[in-house]
C-alpha positions in Angstrom: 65.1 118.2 50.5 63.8 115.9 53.7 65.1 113.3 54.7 62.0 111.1 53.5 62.5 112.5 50.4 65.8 111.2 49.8 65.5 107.9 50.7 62.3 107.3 48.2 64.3 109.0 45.4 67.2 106.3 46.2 64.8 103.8 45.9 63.1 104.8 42.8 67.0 105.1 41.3 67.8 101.8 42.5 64.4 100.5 41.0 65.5 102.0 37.0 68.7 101.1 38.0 68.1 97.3 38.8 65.4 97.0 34.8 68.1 98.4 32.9 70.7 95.9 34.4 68.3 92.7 33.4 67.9 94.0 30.2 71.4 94.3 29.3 72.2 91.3 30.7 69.3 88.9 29.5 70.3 86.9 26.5 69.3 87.5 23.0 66.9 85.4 21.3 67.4 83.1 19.2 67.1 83.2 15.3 64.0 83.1 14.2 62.7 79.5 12.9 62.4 80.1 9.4 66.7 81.0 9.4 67.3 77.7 11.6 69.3 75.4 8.9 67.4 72.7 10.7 63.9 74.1 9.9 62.8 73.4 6.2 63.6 69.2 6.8 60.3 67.8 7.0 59.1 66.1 10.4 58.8 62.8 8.5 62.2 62.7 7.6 64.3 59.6 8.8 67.1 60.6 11.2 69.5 58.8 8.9 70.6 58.6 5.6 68.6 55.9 4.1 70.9 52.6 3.4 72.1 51.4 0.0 70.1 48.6 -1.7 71.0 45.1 -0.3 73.3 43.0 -1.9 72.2 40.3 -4.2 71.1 37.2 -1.9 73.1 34.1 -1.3 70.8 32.3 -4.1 71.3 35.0 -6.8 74.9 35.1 -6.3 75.0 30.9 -6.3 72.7 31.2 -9.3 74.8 33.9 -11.2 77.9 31.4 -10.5 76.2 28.8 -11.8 75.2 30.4 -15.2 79.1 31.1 -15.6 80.1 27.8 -15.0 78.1 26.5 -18.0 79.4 29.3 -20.1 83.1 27.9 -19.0 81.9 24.2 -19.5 80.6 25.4 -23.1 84.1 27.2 -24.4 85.9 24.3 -22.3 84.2 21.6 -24.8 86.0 22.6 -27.4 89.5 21.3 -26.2 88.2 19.1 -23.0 84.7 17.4 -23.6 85.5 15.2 -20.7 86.4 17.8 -18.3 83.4 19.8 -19.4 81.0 17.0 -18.9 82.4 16.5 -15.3 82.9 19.8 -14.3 78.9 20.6 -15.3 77.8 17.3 -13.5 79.5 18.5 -10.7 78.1 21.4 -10.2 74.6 20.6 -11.0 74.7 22.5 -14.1 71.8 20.7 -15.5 69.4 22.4 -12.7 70.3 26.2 -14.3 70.1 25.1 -17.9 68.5 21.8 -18.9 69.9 21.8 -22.2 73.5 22.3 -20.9 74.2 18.4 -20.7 72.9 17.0 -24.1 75.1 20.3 -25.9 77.5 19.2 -24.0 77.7 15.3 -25.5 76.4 16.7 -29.0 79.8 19.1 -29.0 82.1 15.7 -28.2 80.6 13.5 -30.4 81.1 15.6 -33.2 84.7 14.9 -32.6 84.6 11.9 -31.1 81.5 9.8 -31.2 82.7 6.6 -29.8 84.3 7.9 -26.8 81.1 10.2 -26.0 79.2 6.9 -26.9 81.3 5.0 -24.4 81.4 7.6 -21.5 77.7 7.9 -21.4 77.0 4.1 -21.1 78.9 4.3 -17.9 77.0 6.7 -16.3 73.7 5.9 -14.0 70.6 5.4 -15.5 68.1 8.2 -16.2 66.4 10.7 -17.4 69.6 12.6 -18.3 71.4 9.9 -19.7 68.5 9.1 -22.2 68.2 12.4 -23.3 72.1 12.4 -24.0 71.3 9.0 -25.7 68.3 10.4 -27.9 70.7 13.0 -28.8 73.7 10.7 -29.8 71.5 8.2 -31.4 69.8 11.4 -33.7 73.2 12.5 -34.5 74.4 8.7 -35.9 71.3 8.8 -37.7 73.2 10.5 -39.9 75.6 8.4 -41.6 74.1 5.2 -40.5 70.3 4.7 -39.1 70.8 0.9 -38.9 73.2 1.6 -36.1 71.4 4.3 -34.7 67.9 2.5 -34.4 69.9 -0.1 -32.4 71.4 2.4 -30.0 68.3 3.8 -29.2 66.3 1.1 -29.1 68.8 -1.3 -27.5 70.2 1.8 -24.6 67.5 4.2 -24.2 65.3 2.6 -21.0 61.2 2.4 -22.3 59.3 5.3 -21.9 58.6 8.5 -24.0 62.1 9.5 -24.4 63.0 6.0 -26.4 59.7 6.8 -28.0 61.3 10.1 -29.4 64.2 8.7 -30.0 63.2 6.0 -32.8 60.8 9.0 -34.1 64.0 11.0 -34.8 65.7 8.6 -36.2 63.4 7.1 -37.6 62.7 10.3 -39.6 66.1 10.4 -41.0 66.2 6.7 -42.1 62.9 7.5 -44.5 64.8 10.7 -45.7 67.9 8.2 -47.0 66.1 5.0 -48.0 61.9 4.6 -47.4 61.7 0.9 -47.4 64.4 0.3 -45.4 62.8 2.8 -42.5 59.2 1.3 -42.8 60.2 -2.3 -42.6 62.0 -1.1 -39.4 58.7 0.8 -38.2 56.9 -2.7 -39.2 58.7 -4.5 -36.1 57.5 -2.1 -33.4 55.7 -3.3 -30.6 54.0 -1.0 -29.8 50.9 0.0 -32.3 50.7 3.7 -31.1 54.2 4.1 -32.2 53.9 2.2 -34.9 51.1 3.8 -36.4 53.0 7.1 -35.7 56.1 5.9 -37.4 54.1 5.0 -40.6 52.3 8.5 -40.4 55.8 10.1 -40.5 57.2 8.7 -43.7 54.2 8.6 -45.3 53.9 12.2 -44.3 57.7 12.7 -45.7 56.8 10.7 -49.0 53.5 13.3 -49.7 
């Protein structure tokens, strides 16, 4: 063989030589997409785990409190109508459940009317304490409407709450003793509340 001859068939050798070296040493592909763990998660999906519900806000947790409390104050009447009264008052009680208060001085008077009677005369002036009044002055209505016509028309401030007041008791003076209920309802002031008042035992006598 020439000399030409060899060197071309080196070269050709080195050529196969050189493909079958990159071949082997060229790295694998990769799986395939569809076997890639990561694959099937949609391309919306948040990078994160999504977070837990919030916590109930400041409010709903003050409000939640709140609703206790009154629960508390309720069993707490029972041996301490003082300490329930003061402990709702307090707190604002009366914001979360408007009835709270006038359960409240209806549960103590049932024991001890006078010194419910006598504790809600000190307090200020207002709406509340009328209600509590209304509900005292229903409740001595009672046994005895002479007194109870006295407390609510002597305590109660004027306004709608007094109106509702002598109503009520009022209502359960004509149940005990007519007469004695319509000769009080003849010394309002007032002729819409008076005619009312002689609608009602009228109404009761029927």
């Amino acid at each position: 063989m020439r000399p030409a001859h060899h060197v071309a068939l080196g070269v050709v050798l080195a050529c196969v030589l050189g493909l079958v070296a990159h071949r082997v040493a060229a790295p694998r592909p990769l799986a395939s997409p569809a076997a890639s763990p990561t694959a099937s998660i949609p391309a919306h999906a948040p990078a994160r785990p999504a977070e837990p519900a919030a916590p109930l806000s400041s409010p709903d947790k003050a409000a939640d409190r709140r609703l206790l409390l009154a629960r508390h104050c309720l069993a707490l009447a029972e041996r301490d109508p003082l300490g329930a009264m003061e402990m709702a008052l307090a707190n604002h009680l009366q914001d979360v459940d408007s009835g709270l208060l006038t359960g409240l001085i209806g549960q103590w008077a049932t024991h001890d009317f006078d010194g419910a009677h006598e504790w809600i005369k000190t307090q200020e002036t207002g709406d509340w304490r009328n209600d509590m009044l209304a509900r005292l002055a229903y409740m001595r209505a009672q046994t005895d409407p002479l007194a109870a016509a006295r407390l609510a028309v002597a305590e109660i401030s004027p306004g709608p709450a007094r109106d509702e007041a002598m109503i009520s008791v009022l209502h359960q003076w004509a149940l005990r003793d007519p007469e004695a209920a319509r000769a009080w309802a003849d010394t309002f002031q007032d002729d819409g509340l008076k005619t009312r008042a002689l609608a009602e035992i009228q109404g009761l006598q029927a």
